[in-house]
C-alpha positions as CSV (number, residue, x, y, z in Angstrom):
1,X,34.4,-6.6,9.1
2,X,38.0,-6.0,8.3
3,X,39.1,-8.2,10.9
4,X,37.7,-10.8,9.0
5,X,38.9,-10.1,5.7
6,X,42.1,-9.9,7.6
7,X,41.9,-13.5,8.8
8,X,40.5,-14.7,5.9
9,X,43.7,-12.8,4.0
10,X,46.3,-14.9,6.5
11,X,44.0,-18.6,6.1
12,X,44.2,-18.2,2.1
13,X,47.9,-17.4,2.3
14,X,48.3,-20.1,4.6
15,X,46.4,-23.0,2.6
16,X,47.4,-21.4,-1.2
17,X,51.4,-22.1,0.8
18,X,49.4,-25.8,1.4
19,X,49.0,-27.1,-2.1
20,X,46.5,-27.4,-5.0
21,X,43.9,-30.0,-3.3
22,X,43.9,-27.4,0.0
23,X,43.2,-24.1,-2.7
24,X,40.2,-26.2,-4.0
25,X,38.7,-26.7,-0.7
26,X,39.3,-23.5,-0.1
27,X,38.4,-21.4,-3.1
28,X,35.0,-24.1,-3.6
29,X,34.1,-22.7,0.4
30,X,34.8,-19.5,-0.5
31,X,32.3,-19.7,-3.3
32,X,29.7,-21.0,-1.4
33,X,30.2,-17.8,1.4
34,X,29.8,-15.5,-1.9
35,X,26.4,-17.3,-3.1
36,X,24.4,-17.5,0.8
37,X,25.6,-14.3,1.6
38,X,24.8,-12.2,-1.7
39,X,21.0,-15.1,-1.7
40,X,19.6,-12.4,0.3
41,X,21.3,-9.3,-1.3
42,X,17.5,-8.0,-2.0
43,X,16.1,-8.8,1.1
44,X,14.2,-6.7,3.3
45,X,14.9,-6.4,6.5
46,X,13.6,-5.3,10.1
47,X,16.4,-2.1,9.4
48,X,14.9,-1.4,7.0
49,X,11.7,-0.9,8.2
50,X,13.2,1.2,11.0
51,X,14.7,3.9,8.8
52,X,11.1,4.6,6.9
53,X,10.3,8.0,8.5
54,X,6.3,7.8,10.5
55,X,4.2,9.3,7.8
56,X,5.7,8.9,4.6
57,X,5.8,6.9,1.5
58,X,8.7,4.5,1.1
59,X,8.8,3.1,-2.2
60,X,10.0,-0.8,-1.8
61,X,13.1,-0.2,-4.4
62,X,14.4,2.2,-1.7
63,X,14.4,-0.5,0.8
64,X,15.5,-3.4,-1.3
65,X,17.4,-4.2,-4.7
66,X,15.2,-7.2,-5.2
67,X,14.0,-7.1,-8.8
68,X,10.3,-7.5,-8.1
69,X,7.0,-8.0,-10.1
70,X,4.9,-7.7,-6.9
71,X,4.9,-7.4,-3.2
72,X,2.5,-9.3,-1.0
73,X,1.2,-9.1,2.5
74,X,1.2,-12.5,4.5
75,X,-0.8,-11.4,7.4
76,X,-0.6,-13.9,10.7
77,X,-2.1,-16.8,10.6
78,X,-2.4,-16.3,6.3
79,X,-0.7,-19.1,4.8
80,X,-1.6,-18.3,1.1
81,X,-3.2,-15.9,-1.1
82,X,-6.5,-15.5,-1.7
83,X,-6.5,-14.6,-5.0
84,X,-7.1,-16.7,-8.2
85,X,-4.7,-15.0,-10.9
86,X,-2.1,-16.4,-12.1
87,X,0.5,-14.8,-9.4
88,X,-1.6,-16.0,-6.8
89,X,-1.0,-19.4,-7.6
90,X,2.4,-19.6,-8.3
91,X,2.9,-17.8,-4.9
92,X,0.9,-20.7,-3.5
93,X,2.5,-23.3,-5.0
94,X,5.8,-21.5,-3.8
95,X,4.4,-21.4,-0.3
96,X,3.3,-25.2,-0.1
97,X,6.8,-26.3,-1.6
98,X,8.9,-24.2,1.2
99,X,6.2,-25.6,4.0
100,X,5.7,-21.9,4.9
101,X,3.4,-22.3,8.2
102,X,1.7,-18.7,9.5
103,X,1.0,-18.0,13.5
104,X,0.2,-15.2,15.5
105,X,3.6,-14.3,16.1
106,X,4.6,-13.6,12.8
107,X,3.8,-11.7,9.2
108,X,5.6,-11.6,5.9
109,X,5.8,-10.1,2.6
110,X,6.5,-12.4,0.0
111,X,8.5,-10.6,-3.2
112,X,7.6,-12.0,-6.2
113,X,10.5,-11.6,-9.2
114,X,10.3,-12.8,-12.8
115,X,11.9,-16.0,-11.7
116,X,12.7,-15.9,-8.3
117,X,10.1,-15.5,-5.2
118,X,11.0,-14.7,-1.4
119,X,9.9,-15.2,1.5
120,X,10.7,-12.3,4.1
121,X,9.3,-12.9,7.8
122,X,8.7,-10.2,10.9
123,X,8.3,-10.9,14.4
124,X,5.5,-9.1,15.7
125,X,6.1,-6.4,18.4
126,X,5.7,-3.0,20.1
127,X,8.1,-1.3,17.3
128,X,7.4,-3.2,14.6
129,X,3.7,-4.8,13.4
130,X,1.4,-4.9,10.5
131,X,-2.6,-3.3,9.4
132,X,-3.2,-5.1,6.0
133,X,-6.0,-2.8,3.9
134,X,-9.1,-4.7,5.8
135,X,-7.7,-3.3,8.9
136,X,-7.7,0.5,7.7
137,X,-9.8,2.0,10.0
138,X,-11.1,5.8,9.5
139,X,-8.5,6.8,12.1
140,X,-6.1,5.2,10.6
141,X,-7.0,6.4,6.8
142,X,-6.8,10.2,8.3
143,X,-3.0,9.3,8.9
144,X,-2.3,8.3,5.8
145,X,-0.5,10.4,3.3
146,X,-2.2,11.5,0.3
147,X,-1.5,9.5,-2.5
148,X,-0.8,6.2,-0.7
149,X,-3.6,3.1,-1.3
150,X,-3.4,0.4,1.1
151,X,-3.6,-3.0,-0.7
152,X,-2.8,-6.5,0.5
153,X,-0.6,-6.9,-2.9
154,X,1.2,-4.3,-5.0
155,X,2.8,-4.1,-8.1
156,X,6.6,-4.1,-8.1
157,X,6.3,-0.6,-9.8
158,X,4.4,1.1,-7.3
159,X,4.6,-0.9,-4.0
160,X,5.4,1.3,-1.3
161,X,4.9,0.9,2.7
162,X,3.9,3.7,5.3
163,X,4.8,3.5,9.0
164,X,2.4,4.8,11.5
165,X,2.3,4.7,15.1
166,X,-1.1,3.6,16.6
167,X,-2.2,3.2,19.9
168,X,1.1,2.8,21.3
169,X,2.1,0.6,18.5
170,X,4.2,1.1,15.2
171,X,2.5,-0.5,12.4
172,X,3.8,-0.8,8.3
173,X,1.5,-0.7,5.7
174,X,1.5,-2.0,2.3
175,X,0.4,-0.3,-0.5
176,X,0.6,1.5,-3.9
177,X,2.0,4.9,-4.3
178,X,-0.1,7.2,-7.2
């Protein structure tokens, strides 16, 4: 990292020594770096999910700074909500604009803001898969903590995820923390 800002220290001195048309170009790309990289400031992230301890209730505002109404499960293969409220379908309509396209390979949470929504995608694997609440077997409900409620969407307020291993597999959970 601070090799970077070191080289991008030397470029800016080099083109500001270049002229006024070359500190446009220069300060409009620089712009553009700020915006992409701070579009996914909120994001969450496979790291994320790594650093929830097995067991224990993670609040989503400890994982990401996205300001969020609700969180949503996209399961594999689920291309849209099920539900008929009004969330529903503006996530839908939000879903058929970006051409979002589910498989087997891959899940997502969609974060749903005031304005904004986002689309955050997981490969499936070994260390890192998905039970949505359907798929909460009695097993798998004795290994939850108290005080957790699996749920396919939460509110922004109370969404929080569990990690559990299972049959040789880590799995996250969505759901509401009482």
């Amino acid at each position: 990292m601070g090799l970077r800002i070191g080289a991008i220290a030397w470029i800016s001195i080099r083109i500001f020594a270049e002229g006024t048309t070359m500190r446009f170009i220069f300060l409009a790309t620089m712009a553009l770096i700020a915006c992409a990289a701070s579009a996914k400031a909120g994001s969450l992230d496979e790291d994320a999910f790594k650093n929830i301890p097995l067991g224990k209730v993670t609040k989503f505002s400890n994982l990401s700074s996205f300001d969020t109404q609700a969180v949503c499960l996209l399961q594999p293969y689920q291309g849209r909500l099920s539900s008929k409220d009004a969330l529903a379908a503006r996530v839908n309509k939000y879903l058929a604009a970006k051409n979002y396209v589910p498989d087997e390979g891959h899940f997502a949470f969609v974060l749903i803001g005031k304005e904004a929504i986002e689309i955050t995608t997981f490969n499936r694997s070994q260390k890192l898969d998905v039970l949505a609440k359907d798929e909460v077997s009695s097993p798998i409900a004795e290994m939850l903590p108290k005080g957790f409620a699996a749920t396919d969407c939460a509110s922004g307020q109370s969404a929080a995820f569990v990690k559990i291993e299972f049959r040789a597999r880590t799995y996250v959970l969505l759901g509401q923390a009482r």
